[in-house]
C-alpha positions, 0 to 999 in steps of 0.5 A: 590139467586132466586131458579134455578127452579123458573126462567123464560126463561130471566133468563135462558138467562142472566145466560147463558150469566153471564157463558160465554156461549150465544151461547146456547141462541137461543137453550134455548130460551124457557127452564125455570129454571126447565126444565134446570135443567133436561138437560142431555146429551141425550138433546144434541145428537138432534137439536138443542143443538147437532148443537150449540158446538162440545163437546156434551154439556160438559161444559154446563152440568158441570154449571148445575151440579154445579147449582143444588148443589148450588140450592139444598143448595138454597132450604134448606137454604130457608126452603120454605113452600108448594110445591118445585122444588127439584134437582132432577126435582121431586116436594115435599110438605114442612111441617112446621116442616122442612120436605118434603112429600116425606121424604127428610129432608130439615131444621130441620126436625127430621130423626131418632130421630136426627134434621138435620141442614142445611150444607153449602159445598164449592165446590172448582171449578178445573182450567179454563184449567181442567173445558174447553176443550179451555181455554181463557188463555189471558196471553198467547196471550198477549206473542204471540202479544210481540213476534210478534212486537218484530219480527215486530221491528227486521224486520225494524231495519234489513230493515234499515241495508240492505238498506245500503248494497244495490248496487246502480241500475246503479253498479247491474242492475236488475236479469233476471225474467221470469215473467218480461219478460212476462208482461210489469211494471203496475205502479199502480200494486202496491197500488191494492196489498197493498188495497187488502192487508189492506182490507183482514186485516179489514175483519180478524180483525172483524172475529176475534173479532166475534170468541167465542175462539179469545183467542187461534185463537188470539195468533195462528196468531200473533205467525204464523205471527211473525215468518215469519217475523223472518224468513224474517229477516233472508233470507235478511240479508244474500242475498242482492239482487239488487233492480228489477227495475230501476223504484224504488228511494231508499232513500239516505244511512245514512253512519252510522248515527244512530239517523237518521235511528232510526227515519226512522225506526220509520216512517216505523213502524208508517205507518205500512211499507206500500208504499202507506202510504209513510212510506217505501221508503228503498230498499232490503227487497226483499227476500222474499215478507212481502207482499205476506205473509200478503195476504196468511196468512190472507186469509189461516185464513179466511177460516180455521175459518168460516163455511165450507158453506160461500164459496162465502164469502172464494172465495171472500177473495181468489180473494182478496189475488190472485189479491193482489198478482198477482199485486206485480209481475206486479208492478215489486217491488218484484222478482218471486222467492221473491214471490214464496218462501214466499207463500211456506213457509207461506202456510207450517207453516200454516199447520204445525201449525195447524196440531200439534195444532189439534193432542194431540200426536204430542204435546209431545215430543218423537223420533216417533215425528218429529216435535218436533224438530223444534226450535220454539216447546217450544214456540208452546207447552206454547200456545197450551198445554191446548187446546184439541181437533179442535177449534170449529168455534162458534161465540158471540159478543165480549161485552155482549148486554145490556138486552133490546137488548137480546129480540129484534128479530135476537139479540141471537147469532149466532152459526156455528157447526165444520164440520167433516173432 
């Protein structure tokens, strides 16, 4: 290993990408090995290292700690002649009998009347979720994304049983909605809604990808999302409601015969239980809108992590979701109320989430905490346990760049501060 305080600003750069932590590459483009070495925290409370993380530079600093013991050992075992970068930014001359100018022994060097011989210490390193503030902790996404398909899957197979309990529209004709009073069935209403909705899902998708702690943001969504879907199972199975037009041509009942509905459920799946994709042809899943969760839920993640200043980027996605929405009521595919109480309750979890996630107190359980009594605390506290604090909005590549790329201008990472509330 090269002695840290021989390194040149590349090298700088590579290690801070090598550690996880390329976002502090612009702030340091111009930092050498020796100089990084004499990082402290007072660096951080000025630009530009006090705009890159939230957490003052703690992590960054425990690295340089762990850095400097293990060039301190670099720079005994060497046992280099003439003039040396010591630990502690200061520089000594190597003597050839071992011993530095200004008295440090460094190999072999004789300190009252004994030889020192160089000590090689294995300095264990603590647990991703002691060292980090916002542990990866991938494992626990993946949960989330089983336990969101697996609540996908249970809304189709329910889906499949309500349309058999569907009553035909000529037996019960559709209930009366005041929002169908008012506009007139655009048919075309519908596809918008379902554009809006797929686009509002690219756009996630990418931010997501870009987001330094897509791990927790990760599992936070599949999570949100996974349990309105159960929810959603749930408020259909037990209320059927008419289908509320006559427009709609639900597919022929199966009358128990399994295996075709097992392939009808499969066909739902596949084409992501879209209407423009053909694959949702059943009827009752009305209360309440799968649509209109999917068109709030993605936009109430959009804005919480992006900087506060993209406004016209949130503005956009909000017009995106209000239009999507707006539209499934003018299709006439979904009642007012199917509509209503799914932007309630998708909006309430949201923020309840979220608001338990940001409290350390409210992720334990006690009588002063009220929310700890919800069915799905258990499941929240596995995934949130580790994390501390406001998950900052910073932002890196999701694969390294190759190195000639590093040194292209407006190739470093890009960072975004978390605004204070």
């Amino acid at each position: 290993m090269k002695e840290v305080g021989l390194w040149s600003s590349v090298e700088v750069s590579e290690w801070l990408a090598e550690e996880g932590m390329p976002e502090y590459s612009e702030a340091l483009r111009n930092v050498d090995g020796h100089a990084l070495l004499q990082l402290s925290e007072s660096d951080f409370r000025n630009a530009p290292l006090s705009l890159v993380t939230a957490d003052n530079g703690h992590q960054l600093l425990e690295r340089v700690e762990t850095l400097r013991i293990a060039n301190h050992m670099e720079v005994h075992k060497s046992g280099n002649h003439g003039i040396s970068h010591q630990t502690n930014g200061h520089v000594g001359t190597c003597l050839s009998n071992g011993t530095v100018s200004n008295g440090k022994v460094l190999n072999g060097g004789p300190k009252n009347g004994f030889h020192s011989e160089p000590v090689r210490i294995q300095i264990p390193l603590p647990p991703e979720h002691e060292r980090s503030p916002f542990p990866t902790e991938w494992s626990k996404t993946a949960v989330a994304f089983i336990y969101a398909l697996c609540c996908f899957v249970t809304t189709s197979v329910v889906i499949s049983v309500v349309h058999e309990r569907v009553p035909s529209k000529e037996e019960s004709p559709p209930l009366p909605d005041k929002f169908f009073d008012l506009f007139d069935r655009v048919q075309w209403a519908f596809s918008i809604c379902e554009i809006n909705g797929m686009l509002l899902v690219g756009v996630w998708i990418v931010q997501w990808l870009l987001l330094k702690h897509r791990s927790i943001v990760g599992r936070r969504f599949f999570f949100i999302v996974g349990t309105l879907y159960l929810y959603r199972c749930v408020t259909m199975y037990v209320t059927t409601l008419p289908v509320p037009g006559m427009h709609f041509k639900c597919s022929p009942k199966l009358f128990g015969d399994y295996e075709a509905q097992l392939r009808r459920i499969m066909k739902m799946i596949s084409g992501g239980g879209l209407s423009i994709t053909g694959s949702h042809t059943m009827c009752g899943d009305y209360l309440y809108s799968g649509h209109t969760v999917m068109l709030t839920l993605t936009y109430l993640f959009i804005k919480e992590y992006s900087p506060r200043r993209f406004w016209w980027y949130h503005w956009i996605c909000l017009g995106l979701s209000a239009v999507g929405i707006f539209c499934i009521l003018l299709a006439h595919d979904h009642y007012t109320v199917d509509v209503v109480v799914a932007y309630f309750i998708t909006t309430r979890l949201f923020w309840w989430y979220h608001t338990m996630a940001n409290q350390q107190f409210l992720k334990q359980t006690s009588q002063g905490n009220p929310f700890s009594r919800v069915w799905w605390f258990c499941l929240f506290r596995y995934f949130e346990q580790n994390v501390h604090g406001i998950v900052p909005r910073n932002y890196q590549l999701p694969v390294p760049l190759p190195f000639p790329w590093r040194l292209l201008p407006g190739s470093r990472v890009l960072y975004s501060r978390l605004e204070s509330h």
